[in-house]
Backbone as a printed PyTorch tensor [residue, N CA C, xyz], in Angstrom:
tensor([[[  0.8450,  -1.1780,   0.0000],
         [  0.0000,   0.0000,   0.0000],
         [  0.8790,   1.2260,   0.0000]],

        [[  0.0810,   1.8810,  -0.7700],
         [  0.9930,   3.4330,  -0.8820],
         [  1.2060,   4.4350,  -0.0760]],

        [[  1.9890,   5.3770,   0.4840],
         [  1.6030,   6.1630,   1.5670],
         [  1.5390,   7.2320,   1.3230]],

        [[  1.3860,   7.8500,  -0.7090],
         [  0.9070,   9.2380,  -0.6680],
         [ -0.3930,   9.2180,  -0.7660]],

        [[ -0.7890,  10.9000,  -0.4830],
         [ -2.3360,  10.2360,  -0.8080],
         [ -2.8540,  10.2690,  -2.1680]],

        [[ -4.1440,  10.4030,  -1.8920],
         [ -4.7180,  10.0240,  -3.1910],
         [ -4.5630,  11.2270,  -4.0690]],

        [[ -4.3540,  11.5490,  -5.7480],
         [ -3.9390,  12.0350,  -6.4180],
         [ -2.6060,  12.3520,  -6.3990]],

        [[ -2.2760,  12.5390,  -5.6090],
         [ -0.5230,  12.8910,  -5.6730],
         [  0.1410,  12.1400,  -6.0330]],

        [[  1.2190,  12.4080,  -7.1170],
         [  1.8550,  11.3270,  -7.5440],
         [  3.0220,  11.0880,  -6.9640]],

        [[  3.8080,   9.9840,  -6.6020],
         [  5.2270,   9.3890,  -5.9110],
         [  5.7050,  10.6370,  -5.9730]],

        [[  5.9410,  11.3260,  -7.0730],
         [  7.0420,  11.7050,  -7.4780],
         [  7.1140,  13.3910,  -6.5560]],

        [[  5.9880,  13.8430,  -6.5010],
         [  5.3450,  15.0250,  -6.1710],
         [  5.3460,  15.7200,  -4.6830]],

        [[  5.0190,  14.5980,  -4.1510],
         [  4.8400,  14.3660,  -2.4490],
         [  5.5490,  14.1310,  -1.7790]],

        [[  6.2580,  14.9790,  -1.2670],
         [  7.0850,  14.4840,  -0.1300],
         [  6.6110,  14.0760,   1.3950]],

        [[  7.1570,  13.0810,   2.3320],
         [  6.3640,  13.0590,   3.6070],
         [  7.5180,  13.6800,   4.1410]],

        [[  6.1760,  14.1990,   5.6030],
         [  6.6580,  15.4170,   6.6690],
         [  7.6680,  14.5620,   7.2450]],

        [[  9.1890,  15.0330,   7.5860],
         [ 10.2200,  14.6450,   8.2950],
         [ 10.1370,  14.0910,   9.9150]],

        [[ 10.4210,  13.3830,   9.9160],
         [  9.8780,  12.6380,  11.6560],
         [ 10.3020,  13.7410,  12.5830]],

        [[ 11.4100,  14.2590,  12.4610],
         [ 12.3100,  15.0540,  13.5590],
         [ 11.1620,  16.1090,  13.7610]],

        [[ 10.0420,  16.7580,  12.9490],
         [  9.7110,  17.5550,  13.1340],
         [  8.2380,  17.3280,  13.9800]],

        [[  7.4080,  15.8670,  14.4030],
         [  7.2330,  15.1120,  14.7180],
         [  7.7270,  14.6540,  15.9940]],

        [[  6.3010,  14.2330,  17.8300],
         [  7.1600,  13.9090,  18.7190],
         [  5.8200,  12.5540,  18.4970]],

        [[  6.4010,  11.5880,  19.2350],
         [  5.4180,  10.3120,  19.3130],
         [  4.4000,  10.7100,  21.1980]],

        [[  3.3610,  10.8770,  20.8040],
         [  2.5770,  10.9300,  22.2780],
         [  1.8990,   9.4930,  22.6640]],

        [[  1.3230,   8.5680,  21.7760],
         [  0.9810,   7.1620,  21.8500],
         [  1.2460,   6.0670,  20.6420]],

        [[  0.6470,   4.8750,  21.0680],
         [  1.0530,   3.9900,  20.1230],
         [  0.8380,   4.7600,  18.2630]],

        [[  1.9740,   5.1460,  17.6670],
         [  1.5730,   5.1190,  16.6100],
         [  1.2900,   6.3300,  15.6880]],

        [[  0.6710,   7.2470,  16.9140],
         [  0.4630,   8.7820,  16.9910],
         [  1.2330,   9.6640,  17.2580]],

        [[  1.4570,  10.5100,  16.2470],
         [  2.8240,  11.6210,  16.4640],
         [  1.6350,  12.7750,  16.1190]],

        [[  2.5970,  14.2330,  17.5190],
         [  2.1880,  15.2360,  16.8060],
         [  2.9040,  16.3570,  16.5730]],

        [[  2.6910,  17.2730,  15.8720],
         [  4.0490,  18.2650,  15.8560],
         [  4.6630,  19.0910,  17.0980]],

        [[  6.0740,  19.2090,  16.6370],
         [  6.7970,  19.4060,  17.5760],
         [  6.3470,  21.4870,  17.9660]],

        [[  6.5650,  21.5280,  19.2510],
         [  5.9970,  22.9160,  19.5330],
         [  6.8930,  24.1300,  18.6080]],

        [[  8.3740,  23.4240,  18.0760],
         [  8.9750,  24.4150,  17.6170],
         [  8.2750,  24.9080,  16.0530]],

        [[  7.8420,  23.8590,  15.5530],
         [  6.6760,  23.5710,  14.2120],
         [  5.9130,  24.0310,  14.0420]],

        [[  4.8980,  24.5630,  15.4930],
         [  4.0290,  24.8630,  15.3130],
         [  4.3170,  26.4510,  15.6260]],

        [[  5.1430,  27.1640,  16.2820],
         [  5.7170,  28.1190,  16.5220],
         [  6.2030,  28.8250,  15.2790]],

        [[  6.8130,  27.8010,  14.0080],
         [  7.1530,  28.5220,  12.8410],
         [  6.0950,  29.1770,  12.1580]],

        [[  5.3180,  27.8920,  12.0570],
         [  4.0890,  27.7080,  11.6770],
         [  3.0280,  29.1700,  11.5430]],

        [[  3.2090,  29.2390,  12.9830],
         [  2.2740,  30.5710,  13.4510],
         [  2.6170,  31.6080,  13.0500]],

        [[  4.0580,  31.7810,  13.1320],
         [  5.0600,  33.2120,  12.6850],
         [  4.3860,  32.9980,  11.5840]],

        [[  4.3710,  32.1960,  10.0600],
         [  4.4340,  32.4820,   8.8120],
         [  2.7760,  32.8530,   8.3000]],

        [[  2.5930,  32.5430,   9.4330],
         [  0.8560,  32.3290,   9.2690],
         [  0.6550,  33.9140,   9.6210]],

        [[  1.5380,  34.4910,  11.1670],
         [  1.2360,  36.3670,  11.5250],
         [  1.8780,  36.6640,  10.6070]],

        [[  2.8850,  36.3370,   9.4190],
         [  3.5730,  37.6210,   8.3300],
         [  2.4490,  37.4960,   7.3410]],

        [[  2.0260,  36.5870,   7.0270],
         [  1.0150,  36.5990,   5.3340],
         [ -0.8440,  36.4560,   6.1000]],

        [[ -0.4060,  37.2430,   7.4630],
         [ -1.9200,  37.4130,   7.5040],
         [ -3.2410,  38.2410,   6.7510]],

        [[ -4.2370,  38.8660,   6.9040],
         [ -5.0220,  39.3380,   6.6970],
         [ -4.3020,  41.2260,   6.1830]],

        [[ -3.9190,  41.3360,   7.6110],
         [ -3.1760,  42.8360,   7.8150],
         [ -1.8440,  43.0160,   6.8900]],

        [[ -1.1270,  41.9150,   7.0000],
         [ -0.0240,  42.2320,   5.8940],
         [  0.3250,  42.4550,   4.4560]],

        [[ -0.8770,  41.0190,   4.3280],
         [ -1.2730,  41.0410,   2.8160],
         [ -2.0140,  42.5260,   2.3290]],

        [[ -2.9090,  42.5520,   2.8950],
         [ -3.7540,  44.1340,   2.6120],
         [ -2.8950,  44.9920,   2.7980]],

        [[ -1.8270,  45.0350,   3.3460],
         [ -0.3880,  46.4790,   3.4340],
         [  0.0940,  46.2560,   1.9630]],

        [[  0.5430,  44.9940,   1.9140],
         [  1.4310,  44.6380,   0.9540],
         [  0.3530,  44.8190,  -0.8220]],

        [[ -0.8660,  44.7040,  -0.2080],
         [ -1.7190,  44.9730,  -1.4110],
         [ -1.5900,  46.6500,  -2.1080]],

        [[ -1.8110,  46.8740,  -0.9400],
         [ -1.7640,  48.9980,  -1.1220],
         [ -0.7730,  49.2870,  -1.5450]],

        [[  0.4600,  48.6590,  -0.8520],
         [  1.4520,  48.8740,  -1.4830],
         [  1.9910,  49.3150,  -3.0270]],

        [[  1.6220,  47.7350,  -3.4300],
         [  1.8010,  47.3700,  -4.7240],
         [  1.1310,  47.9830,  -6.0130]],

        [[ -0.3680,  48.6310,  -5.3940],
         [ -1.2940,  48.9430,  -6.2770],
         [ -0.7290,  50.7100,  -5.8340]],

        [[ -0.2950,  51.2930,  -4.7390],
         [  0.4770,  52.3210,  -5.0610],
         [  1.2600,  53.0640,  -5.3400]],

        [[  2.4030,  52.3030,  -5.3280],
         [  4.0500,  51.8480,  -6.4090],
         [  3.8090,  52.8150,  -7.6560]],

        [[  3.4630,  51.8720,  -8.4790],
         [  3.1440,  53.1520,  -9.4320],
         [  2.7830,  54.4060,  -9.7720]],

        [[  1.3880,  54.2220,  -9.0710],
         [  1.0290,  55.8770,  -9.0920],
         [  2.3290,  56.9520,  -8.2820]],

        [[  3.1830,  56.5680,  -7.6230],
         [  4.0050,  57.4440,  -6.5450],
         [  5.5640,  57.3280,  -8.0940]],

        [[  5.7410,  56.5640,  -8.5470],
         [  6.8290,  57.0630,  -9.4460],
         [  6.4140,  57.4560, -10.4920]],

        [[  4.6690,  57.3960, -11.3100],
         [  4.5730,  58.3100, -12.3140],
         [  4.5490,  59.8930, -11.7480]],

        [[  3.9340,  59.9790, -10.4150],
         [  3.8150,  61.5110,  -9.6470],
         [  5.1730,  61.7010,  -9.8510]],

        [[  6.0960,  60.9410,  -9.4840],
         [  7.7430,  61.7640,  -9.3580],
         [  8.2650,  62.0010, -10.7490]],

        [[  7.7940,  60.9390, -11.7270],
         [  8.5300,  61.7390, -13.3170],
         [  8.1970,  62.4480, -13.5850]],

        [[  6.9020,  63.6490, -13.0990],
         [  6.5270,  64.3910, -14.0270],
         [  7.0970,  65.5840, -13.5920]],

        [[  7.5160,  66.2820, -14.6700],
         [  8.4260,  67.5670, -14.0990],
         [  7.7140,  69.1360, -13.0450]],

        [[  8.0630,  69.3750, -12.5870],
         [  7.1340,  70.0190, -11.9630],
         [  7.9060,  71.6190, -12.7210]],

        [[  7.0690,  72.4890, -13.0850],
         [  8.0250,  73.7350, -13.4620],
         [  8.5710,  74.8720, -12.1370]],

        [[ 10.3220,  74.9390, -12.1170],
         [ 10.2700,  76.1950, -11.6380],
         [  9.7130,  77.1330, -10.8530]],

        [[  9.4750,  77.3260,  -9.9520],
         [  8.1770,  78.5860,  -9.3760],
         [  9.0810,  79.9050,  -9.7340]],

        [[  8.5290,  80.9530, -10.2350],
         [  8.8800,  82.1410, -11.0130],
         [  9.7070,  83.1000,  -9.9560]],

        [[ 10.6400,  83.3450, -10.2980],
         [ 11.4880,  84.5310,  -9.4820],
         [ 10.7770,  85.9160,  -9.6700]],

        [[ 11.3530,  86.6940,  -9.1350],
         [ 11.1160,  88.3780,  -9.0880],
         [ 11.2830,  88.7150, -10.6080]],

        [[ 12.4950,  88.2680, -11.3450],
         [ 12.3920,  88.9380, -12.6330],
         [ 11.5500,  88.5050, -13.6980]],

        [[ 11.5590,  87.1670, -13.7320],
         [  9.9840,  86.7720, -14.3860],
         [  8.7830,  87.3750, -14.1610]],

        [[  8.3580,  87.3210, -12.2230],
         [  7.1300,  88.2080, -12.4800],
         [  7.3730,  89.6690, -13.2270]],

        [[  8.2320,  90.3340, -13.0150],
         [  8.5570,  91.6680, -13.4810],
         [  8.4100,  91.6990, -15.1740]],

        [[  9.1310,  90.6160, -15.4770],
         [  9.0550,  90.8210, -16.7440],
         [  7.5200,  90.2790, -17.9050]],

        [[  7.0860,  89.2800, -16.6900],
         [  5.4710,  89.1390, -17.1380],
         [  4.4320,  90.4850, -16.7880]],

        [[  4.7260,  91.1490, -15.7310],
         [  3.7380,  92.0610, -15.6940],
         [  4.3910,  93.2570, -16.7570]],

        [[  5.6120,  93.7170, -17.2680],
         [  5.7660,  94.3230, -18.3160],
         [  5.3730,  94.1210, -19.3500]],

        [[  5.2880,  92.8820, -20.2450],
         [  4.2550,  92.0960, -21.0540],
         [  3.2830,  92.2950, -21.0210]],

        [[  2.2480,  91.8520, -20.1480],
         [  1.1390,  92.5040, -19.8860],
         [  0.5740,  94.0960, -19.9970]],

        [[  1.6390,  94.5750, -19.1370],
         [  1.0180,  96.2510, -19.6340],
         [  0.9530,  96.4690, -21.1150]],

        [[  2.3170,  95.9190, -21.8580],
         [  2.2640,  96.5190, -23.3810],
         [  1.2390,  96.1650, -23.9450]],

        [[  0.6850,  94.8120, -23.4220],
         [ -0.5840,  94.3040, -24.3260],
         [ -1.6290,  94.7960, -24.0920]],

        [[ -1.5980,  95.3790, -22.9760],
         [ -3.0700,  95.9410, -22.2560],
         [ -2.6250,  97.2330, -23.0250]],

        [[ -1.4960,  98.0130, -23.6690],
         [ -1.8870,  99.6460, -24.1030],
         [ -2.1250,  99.0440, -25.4450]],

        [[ -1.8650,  97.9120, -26.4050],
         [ -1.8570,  97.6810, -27.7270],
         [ -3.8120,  97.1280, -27.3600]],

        [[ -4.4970,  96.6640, -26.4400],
         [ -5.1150,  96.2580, -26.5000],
         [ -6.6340,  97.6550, -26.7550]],

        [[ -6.2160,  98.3820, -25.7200],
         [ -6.9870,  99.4620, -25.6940],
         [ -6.3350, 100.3150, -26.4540]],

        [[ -5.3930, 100.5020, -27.1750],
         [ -5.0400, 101.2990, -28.3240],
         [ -4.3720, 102.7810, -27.6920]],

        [[ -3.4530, 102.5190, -26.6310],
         [ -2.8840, 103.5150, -25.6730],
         [ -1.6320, 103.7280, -26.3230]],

        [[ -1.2420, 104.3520, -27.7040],
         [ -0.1160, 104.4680, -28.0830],
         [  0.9560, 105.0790, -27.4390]],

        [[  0.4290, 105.6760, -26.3780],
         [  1.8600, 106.5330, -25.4040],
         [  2.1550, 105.2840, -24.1700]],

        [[  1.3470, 104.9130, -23.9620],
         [  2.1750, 103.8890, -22.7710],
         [  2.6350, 102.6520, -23.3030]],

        [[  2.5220, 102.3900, -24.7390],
         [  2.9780, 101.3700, -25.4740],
         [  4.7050, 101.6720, -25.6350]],

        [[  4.5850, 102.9340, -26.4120],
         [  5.9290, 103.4950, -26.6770],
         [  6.5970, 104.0700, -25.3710]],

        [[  6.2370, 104.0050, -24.0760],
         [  7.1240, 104.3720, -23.2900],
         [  7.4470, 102.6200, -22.8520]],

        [[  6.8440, 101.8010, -22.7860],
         [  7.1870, 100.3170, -22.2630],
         [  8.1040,  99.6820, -23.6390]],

        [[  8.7690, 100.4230, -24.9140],
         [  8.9810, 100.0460, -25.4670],
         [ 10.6510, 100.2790, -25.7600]],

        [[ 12.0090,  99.6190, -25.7910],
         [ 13.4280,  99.7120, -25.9760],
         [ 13.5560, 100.6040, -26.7740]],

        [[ 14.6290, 101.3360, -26.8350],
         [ 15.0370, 102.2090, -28.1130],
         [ 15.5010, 101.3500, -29.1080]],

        [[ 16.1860, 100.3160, -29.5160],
         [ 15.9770,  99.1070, -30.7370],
         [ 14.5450,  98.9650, -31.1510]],

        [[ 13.5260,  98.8560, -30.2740],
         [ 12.5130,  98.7660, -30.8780],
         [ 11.6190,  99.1920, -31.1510]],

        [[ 12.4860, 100.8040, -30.9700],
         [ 11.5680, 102.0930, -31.5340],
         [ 12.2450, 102.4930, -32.7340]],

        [[ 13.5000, 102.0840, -32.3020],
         [ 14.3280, 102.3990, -34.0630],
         [ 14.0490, 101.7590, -35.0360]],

        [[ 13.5980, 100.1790, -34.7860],
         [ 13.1390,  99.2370, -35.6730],
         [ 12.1040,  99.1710, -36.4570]],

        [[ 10.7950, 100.2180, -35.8900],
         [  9.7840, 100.5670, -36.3890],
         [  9.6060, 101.9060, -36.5330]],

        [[  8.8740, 102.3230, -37.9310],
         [  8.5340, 103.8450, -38.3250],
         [  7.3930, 104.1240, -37.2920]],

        [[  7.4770, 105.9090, -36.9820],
         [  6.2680, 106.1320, -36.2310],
         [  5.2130, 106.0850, -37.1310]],

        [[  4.9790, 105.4900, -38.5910],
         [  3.2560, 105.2810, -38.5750],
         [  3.2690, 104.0000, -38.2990]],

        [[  3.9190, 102.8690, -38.7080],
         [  3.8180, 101.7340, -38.8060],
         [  3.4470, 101.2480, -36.7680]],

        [[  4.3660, 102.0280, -36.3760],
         [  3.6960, 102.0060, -34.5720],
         [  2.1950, 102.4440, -34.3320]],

        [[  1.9480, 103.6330, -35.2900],
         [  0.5560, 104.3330, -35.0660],
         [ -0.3100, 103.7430, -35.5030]],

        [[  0.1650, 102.4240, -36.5540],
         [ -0.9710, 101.5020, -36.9510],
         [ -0.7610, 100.3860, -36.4970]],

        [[  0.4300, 100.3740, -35.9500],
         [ -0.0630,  98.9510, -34.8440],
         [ -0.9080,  98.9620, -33.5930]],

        [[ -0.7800, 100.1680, -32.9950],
         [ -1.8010, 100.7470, -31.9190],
         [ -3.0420, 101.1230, -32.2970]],

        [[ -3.4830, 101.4290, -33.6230],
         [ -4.9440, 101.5370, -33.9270],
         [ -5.9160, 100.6090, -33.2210]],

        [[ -6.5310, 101.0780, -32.5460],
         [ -7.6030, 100.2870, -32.0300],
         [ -9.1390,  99.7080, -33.3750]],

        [[ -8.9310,  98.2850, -33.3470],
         [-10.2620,  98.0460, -33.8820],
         [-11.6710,  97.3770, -32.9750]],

        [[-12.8130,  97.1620, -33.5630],
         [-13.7170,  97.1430, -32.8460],
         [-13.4390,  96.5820, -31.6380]],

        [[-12.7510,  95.0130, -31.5660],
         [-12.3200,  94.2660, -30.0990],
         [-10.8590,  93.4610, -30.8410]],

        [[-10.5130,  93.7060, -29.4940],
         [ -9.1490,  93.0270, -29.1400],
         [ -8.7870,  92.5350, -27.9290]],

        [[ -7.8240,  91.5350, -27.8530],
         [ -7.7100,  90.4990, -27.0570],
         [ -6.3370,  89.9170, -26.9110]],

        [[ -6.1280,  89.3240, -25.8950],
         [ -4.7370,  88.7960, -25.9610],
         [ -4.7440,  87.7400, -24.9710]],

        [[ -3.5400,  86.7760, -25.4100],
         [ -3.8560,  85.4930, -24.4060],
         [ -1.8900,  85.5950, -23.8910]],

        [[ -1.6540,  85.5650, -22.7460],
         [ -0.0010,  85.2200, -22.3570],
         [ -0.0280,  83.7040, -22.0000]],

        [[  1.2130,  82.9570, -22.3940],
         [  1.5880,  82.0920, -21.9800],
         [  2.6340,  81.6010, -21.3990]],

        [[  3.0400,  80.4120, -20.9720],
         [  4.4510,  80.5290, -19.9380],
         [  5.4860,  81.3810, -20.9320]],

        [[  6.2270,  82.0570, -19.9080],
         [  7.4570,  82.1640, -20.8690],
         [  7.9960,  82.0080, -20.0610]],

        [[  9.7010,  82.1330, -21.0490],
         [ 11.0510,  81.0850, -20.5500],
         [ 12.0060,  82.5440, -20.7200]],

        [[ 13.1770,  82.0550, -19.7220],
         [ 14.3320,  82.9110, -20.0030],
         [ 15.0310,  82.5540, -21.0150]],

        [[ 15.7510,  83.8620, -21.7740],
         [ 16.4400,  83.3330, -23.1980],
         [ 18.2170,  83.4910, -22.4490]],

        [[ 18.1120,  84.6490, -21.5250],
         [ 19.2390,  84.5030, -21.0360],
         [ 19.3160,  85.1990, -19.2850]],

        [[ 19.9120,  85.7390, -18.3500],
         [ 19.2850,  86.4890, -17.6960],
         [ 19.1420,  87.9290, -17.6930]],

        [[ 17.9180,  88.4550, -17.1390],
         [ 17.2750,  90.0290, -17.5920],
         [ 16.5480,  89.7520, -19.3730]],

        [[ 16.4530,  88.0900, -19.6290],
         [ 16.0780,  88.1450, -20.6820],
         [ 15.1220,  87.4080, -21.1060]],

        [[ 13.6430,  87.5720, -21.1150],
         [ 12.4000,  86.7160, -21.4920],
         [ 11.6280,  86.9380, -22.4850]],

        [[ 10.8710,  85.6740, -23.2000],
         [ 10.3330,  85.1290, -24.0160],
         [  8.9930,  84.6810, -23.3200]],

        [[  7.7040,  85.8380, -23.8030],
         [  6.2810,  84.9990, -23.8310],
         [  5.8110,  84.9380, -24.6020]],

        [[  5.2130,  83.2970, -25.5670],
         [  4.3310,  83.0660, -26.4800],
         [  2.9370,  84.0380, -26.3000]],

        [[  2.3700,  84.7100, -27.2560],
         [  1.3080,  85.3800, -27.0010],
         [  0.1220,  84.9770, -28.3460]],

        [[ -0.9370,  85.1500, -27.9480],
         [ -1.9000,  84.9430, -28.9080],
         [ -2.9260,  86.0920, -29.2460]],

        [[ -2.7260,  87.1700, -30.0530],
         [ -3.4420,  88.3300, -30.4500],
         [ -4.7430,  88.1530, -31.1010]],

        [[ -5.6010,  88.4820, -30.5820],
         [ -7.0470,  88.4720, -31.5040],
         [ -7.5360,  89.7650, -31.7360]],

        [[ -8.0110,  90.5320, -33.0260],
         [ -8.3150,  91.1030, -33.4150],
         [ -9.9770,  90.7600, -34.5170]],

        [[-10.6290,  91.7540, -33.9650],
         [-11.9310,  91.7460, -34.6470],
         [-12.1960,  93.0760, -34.8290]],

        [[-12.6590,  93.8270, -36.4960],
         [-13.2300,  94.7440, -36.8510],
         [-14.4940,  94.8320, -37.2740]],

        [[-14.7940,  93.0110, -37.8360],
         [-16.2950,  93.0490, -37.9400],
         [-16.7790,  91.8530, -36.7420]],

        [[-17.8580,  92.0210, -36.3390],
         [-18.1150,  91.2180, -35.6220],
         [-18.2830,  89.5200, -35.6790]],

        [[-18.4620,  88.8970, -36.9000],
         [-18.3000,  88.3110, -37.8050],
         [-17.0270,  87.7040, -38.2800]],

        [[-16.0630,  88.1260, -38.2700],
         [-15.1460,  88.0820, -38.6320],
         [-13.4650,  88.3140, -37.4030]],

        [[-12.8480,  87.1270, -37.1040],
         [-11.9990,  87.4330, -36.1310],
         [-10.5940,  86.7050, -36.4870]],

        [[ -9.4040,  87.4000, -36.1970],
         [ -8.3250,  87.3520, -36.7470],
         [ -7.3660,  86.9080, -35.2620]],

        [[ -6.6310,  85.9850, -35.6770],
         [ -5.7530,  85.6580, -34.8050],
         [ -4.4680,  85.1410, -35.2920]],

        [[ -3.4800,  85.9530, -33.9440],
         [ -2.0990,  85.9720, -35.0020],
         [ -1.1340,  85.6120, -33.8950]],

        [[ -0.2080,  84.1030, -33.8540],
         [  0.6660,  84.1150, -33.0180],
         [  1.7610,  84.8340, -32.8880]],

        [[  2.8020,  84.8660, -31.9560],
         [  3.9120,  85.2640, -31.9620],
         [  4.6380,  85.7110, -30.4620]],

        [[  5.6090,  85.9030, -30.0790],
         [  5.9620,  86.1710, -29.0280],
         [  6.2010,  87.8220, -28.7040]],

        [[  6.2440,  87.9820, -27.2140],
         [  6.8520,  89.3470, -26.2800],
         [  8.0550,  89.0590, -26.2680]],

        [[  9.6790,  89.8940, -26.2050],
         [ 10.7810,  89.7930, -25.4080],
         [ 10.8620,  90.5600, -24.6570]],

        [[ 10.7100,  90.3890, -23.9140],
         [ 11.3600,  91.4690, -22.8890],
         [ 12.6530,  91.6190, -22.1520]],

        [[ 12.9370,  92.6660, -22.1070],
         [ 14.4830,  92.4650, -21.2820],
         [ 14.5140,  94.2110, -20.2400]],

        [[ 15.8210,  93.2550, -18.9770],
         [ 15.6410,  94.1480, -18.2100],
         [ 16.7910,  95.1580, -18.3280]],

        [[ 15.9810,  96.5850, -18.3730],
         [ 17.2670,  97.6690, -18.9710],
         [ 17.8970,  98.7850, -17.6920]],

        [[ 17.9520,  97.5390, -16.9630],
         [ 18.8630,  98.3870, -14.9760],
         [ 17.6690,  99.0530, -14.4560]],

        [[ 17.8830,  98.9450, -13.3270],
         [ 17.7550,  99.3300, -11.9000],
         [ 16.2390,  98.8680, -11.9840]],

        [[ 15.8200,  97.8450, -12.7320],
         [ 14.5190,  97.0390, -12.1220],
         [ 13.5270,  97.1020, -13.4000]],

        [[ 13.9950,  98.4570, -14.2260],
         [ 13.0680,  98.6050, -15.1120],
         [ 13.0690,  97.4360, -16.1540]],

        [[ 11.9490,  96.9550, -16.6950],
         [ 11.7430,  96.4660, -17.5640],
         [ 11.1020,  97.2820, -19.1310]],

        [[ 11.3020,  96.0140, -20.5230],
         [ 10.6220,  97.2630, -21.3870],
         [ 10.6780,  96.1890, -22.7830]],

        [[  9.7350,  96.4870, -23.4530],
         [  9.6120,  95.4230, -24.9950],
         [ 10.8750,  95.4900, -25.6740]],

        [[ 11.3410,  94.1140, -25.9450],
         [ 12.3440,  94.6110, -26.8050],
         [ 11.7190,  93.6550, -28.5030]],

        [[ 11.0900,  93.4190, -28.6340],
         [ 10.0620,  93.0270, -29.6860],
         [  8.9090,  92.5520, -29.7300]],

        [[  8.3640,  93.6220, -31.0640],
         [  6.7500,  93.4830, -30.8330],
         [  6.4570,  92.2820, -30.9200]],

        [[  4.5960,  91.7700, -31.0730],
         [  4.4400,  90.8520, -31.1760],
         [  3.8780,  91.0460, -32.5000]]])
């Protein structure tokens, strides 16, 4: 007679080691207290509580190293804001058609660069206008780049939009000022 049990094949089954095994009567062995002591340990690590740690874990692994690849940008220094709220004003005098506070926020390169009509018709105000800022980047320092998006409408019907960027750069003692239109 065989002494694995049933389905298991010879080959498969090993029997439990005697040593681990004490004899209490004819015939009858039961495990040794150190056995049952392992026993228990392996039974408190892969309990209920561990597994469910080890579950959270696993299912939050990921989400915690896609959060860390993603780049977080920069938080903006003093001369960025400075040089975004200079941006802003020029667009706000091109927007409302303020040709004197345009040309005072504006470099002497980039008053030389343009004729005074060609300025007087870039400041023409038409029916509505609009402007969108977006991040900008330093090109060097005292020196920034904002993508901008200009909308212009004369008929209501009809609306024009034209990309291109602000530079701005800083020309001492804090001042900022356009150094090309958009």
């Amino acid at each position: 007679m065989s002494s694995a049990p049933k389905g298991d094949t010879q080959q498969g089954w090993q029997p439990p080691s005697l040593a681990s095994f004490t004899l209490v009567a004819d015939g009858l062995f039961t495990p040794l207290p150190s056995t049952l002591r392992r026993d228990a340990t392996l039974k408190e690590n892969f309990s209920g509580v561990s597994l469910r740690t080890l579950l959270i874990i696993s299912m939050l692994l990921p989400v915690t190293v896609w959060a860390k690849a993603k780049r977080q940008p920069a938080p903006p220094d003093a001369a960025s804001i400075a040089a975004l709220a200079t941006a802003n004003h020029f667009l706000r005098a091109w927007q409302t058609g303020d040709i004197e506070t345009g040309l005072i926020l504006l470099t002497d390169d980039a008053r030389r660069g343009s004729s005074e009509d060609a300025l007087r018709i870039y400041f023409a105000n038409p029916l509505i206008r609009a402007f969108e800022v977006h991040r900008g980047r330093p090109l060097r320092p005292g020196k920034f780049s904002f993508p901008v998006v200009l909308l212009e409408s004369s008929d209501p019907k009809r609306t024009r939009r034209r990309y291109s960027d602000v530079i701005v750069i800083d020309t001492g003692k804090s001042d900022w000022a356009v150094d090309k239109l958009p």
